[in-house]
C-alpha positions in Angstrom: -1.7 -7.3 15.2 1.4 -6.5 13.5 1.8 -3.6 11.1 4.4 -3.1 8.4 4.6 0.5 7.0 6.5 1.5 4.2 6.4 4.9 2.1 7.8 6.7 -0.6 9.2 4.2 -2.7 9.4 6.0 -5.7 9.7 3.1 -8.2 13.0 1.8 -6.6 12.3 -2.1 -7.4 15.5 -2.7 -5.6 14.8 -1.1 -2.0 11.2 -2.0 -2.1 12.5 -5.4 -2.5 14.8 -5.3 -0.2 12.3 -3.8 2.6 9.6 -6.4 1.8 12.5 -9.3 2.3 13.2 -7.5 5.9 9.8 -7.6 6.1 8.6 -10.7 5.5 10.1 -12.8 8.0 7.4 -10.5 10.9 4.2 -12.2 8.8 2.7 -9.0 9.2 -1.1 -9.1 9.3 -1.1 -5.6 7.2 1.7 -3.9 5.1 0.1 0.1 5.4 2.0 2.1 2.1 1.8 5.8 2.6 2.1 6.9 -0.7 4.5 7.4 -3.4 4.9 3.8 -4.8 4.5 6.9 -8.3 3.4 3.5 -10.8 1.1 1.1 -10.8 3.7 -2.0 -11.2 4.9 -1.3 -8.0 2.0 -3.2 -6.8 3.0 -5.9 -8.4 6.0 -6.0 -5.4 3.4 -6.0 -2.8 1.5 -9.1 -4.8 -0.3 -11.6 -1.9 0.0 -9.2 0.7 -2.5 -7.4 2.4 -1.7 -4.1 1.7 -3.7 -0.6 2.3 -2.1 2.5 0.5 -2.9 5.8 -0.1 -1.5 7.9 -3.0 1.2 10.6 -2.3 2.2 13.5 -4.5 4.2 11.5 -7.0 1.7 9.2 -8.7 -0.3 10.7 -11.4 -1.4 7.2 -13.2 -4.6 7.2 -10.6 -6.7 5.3 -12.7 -4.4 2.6 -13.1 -3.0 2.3 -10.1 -6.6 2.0 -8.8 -7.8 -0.8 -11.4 -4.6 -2.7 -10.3 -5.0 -2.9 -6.8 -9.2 -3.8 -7.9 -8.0 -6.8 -10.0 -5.5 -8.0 -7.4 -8.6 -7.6 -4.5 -10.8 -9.6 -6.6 -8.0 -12.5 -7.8 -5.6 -12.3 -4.6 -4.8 -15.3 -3.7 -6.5 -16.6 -0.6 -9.1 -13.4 -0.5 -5.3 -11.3 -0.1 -6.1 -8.3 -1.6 -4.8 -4.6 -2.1 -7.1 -1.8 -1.0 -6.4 1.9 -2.3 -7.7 4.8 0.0 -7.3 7.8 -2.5 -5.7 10.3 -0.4 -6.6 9.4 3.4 -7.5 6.6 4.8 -9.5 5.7 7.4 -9.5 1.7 8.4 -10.5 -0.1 12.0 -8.1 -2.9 12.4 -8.1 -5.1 15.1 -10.5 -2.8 16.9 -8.0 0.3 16.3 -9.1 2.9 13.8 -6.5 4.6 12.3 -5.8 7.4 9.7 -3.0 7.1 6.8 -1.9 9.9 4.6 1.5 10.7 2.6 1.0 14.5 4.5 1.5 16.4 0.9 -1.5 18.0 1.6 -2.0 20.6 4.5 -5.7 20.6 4.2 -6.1 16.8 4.9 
């Protein structure tokens, strides 16, 4: 299984772009985003992908960002869908459980 992992994008539509055109070419079975894409249109970048993310420090539009990524799970084309974690999270893929976090936060 091949992993992409991107973080801290920060609303920078051109070098998310830029990393997801790098990125593309793999086919990745998973992009993992460990927080800080900070607004919920960045997800619209990461449309058709299955992507897992977590929040970072920098996004404070939660609610949105979560109904987003909920829409885009439901509608993704071909069952592609976007899963948000919250703060950690904690998936099995390909028989490999893993943990994701932005690190922000010392207690997690």
């Amino acid at each position: 299984m091949l992993l992409a992992i991107l973080s801290d994008t920060h609303d920078n539509v051109a070098n998310t772009r830029a990393a997801l055109e790098l990125l593309r070419p793999l086919k990745a079975d998973v992009y993992l985003h460990a927080g800080d894409l900070v607004s919920p249109e960045m997800l619209d970048y990461f449309a058709g992908l299955p992507l897992h993310f977590v929040f970072g420090n920098n996004e404070v539009e939660h609610a949105a960002i979560r109904a987003k990524a909920k829409a885009a799970a439901v509608g993704g084309a071909g069952g592609v869908g976007m899963q948000c974690h919250e703060t950690l999270a904690d998936v099995e893929l390909a028989g490999v459980r893993l943990a994701m976090l932005h690190g922000d936060d010392g207690g997690l």
